[in-house]
N, C-alpha and C positions, 0 to 999 in steps of 0.2 A: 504494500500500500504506500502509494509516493504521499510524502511530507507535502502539504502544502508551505511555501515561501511568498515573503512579502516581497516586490519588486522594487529596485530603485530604479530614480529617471534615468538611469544610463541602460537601464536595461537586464542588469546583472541583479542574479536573488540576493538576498540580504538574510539577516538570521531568521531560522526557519519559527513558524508561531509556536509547534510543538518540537521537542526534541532541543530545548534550551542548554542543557545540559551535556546531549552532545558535542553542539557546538563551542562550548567554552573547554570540554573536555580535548576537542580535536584542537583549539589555541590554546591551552594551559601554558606552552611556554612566556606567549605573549602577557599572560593575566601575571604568572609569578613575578614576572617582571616588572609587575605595577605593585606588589604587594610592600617592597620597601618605601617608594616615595608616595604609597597611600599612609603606612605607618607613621613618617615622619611628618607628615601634614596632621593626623590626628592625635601623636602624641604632641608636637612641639606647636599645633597651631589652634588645633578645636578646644582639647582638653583645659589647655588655660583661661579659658574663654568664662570656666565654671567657675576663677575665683576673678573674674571683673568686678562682682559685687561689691568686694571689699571698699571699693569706693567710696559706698553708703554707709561705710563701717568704719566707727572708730578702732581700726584693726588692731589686735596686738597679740603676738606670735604666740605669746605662751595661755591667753582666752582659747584662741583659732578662732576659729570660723565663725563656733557657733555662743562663742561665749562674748563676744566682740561687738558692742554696744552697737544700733542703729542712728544713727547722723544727717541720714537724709543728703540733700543738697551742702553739705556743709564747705566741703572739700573744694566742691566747686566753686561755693562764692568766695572761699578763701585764694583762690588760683586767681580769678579774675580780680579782684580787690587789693592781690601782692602788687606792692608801688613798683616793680622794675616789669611789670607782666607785660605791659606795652612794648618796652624792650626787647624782652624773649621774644616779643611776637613777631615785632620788624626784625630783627636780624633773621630769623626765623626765614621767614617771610622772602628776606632780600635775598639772601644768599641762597634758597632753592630757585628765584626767579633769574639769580645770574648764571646756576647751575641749568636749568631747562635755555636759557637765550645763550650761552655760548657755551658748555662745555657739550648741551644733544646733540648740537649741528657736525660736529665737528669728526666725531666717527662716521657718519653718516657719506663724509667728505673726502674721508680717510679710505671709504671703501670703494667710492668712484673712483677716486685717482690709481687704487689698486689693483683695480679693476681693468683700467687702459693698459695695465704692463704687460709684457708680453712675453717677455724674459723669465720664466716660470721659477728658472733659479735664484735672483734677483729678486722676481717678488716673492718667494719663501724667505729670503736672509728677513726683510724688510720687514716682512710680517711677523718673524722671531723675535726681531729687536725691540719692535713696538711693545708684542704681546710679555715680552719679562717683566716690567714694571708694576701690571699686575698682581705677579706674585711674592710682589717685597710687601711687607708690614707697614701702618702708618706711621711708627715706632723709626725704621730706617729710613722711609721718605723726608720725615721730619728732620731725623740728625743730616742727612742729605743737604738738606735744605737752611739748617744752620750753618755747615760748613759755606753755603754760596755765599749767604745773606748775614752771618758774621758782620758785626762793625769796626769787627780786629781782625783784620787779614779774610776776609772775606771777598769769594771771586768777583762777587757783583759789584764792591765797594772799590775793588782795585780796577774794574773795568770801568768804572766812572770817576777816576783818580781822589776819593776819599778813603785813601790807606790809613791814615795818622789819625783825621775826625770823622771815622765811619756813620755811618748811618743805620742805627737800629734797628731794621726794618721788621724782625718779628717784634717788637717793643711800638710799633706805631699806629694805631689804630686805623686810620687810612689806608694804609695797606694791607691790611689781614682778610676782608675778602678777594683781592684782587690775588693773596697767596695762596689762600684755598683753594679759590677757581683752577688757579693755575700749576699748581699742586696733582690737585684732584684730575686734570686736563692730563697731563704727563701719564699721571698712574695708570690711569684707565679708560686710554681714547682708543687703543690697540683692539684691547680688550673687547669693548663695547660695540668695535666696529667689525668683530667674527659674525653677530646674524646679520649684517648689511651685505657683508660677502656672501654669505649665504643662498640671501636672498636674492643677489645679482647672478649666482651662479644657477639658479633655477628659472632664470629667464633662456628661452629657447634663443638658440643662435642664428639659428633659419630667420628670426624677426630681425635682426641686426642685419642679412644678408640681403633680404629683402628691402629694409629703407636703403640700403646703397645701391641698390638697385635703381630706388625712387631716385637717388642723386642726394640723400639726407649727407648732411656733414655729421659732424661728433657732435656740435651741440644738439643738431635736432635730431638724434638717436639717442642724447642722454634724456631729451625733453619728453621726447613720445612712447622709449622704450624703456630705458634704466627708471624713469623718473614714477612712471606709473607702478613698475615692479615693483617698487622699494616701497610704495605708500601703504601697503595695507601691514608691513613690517612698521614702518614709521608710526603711523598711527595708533598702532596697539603698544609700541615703546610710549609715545607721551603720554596717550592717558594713563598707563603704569605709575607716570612719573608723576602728571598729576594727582593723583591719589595719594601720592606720598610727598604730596610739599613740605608738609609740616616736619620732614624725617630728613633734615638737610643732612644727615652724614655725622655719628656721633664719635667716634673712633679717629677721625681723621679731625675734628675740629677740638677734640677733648687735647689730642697731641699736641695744637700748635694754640692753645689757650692759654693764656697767663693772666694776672689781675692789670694789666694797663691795657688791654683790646677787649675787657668785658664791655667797652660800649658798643662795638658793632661786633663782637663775637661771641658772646654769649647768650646759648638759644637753649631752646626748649629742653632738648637732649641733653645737656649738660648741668642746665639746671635739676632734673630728673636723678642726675645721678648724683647729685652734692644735695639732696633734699631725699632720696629715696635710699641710694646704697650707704652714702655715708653717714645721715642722721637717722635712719629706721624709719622713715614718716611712710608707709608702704601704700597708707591708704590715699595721700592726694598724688602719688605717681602714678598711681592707678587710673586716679581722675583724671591727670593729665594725660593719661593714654589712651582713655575712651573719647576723652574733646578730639586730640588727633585723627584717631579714626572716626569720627562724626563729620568732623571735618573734610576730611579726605574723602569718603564715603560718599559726599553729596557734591562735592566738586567733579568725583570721578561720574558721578552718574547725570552731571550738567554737560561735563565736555563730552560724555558717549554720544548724549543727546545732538550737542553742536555738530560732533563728527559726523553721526549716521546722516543730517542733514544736510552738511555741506560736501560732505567727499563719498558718502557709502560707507565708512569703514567705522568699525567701530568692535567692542571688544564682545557683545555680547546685542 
């Protein structure tokens, strides 16, 4: 007795209505395969979702959970009411806005020009050299980055001939997003530009052979053919990133933080951790982590909205 099967528009069956089990049995290897990165999604991502509460909780570790007074809004109006909160918010605020306007673009940039190479040995060095930065620490970029920017013997300070009265440059407020961006740009443009390549490289070739055909030059084959490919990649990358503005990068700005750039570099993250790991306050990091994701939450579900309306693409 043949199985009945649901058809897809291409033509080909799809999982049969009955005999479920078959077919997962005849791809078990594919399923195993999903069983680790479903695990780590539900231990490291659902499971802690169970102790958001504490928020509402005057929490304290040796009550738990259930012995741990109720508070209500407290935490909140306390976050919003902290005299530097405006602060956290704009640095906050700036420094992912100068991260999405110049550090996105720039892989993106990284992968068309690597893309035109031709020299397959040459673009493998190029794409090794880029992609190691990646996997240093923000721990060695930092010390990196002091030896340049030193105001004693410092490569940047000798290359603008202030050897003798250097110029403190991680000590200066004015410059400390412009060292992050640029920082963060170095470490991780390589990196970020492997699904651009990707994604160039699943564009058919016959279209490329076809506009020179038409007589297109390079730019109008990046305009009509790279340009289109790359978008439904691009798109699903920023609203990513929108959703996480409030998460400007805590590792990498905790490193290059000290008390004379708390005025434009001290954000949310950082305050979370000198309020939450090191004084025990557990319940308003809490808070502050559920406003983030509220936050984030309803910007990402504005720009899906903006995207599916103006380009098609969108995440969901």
């Amino acid at each position: 007795m043949s199985i009945s099967t649901v058809a897809k528009p291409g033509g080909q069956a799809d999982v049969p209505k009955r005999g479920i089990w078959r077919y997962v049995k005849r791809h078990r290897a594919f399923y195993l395969m999903l069983i680790p990165g479903i695990l780590y999604f539900l231990v490291f991502k659902y499971l802690p979702l169970a102790g958001s509460f504490i928020a509402f909780q005057d929490f304290n570790i040796f009550k738990g959970f259930s012995g741990s007074d109720w508070v209500g809004f407290k935490w909140f109006q306390q976050l919003f009411e902290y005299p530097n909160f405006g602060r956290l918010m704009r640095n906050t605020l700036v420094i992912s806005l100068y991260q999405v306007v110049f550090a996105f673009p720039l892989p993106i940039l990284l992968a068309l020009m690597l893309n035109e190479v031709r020299k397959m040995a040459y673009k493998r060095i190029v794409q090794t050299v880029l992609y190691l930065p990646h996997f240093l620490s923000w721990t060695i970029v930092f010390g990196l980055s002091y030896m340049l920017l030193s105001p004693t013997n410092g490569f940047v300070n000798q290359l603008i001939g202030r050897a003798e009265d250097g110029i403190a440059f991680l000590q200066v407020p004015d410059y400390f997003r412009t060292i992050i961006i640029t920082s963060g740009i170095w470490k991780e443009m390589g990196w970020n530009a492997i699904i651009f390549i990707a994604a160039l490289a699943g564009i058919s070739p016959s279209l490329y052979e076809a506009a020179k055909i038409d007589g297109a030059n390079r730019f109008k084959q990046f305009l009509h053919i790279s340009l289109p490919g790359l978008l439904p990649a691009i798109m699903i990358l920023l609203l990513l990133k929108i959703g996480h503005i409030l998460d400007s990068g805590f590792e990498q700005i905790y490193q290059f933080l000290n008390p004379a750039v708390f005025e434009t570099g001290d954000v949310l993250d950082t305050y979370t951790y000198r309020v939450g790991i090191l004084q025990g306050q557990y319940s308003i990091t809490t808070a502050i982590g559920l406003f983030k994701s509220l936050i984030g939450f309803v910007l990402l579900v504005v720009a899906n909205r903006i995207s599916k309306w103006t380009t098609g693409e969108g995440i969901y």
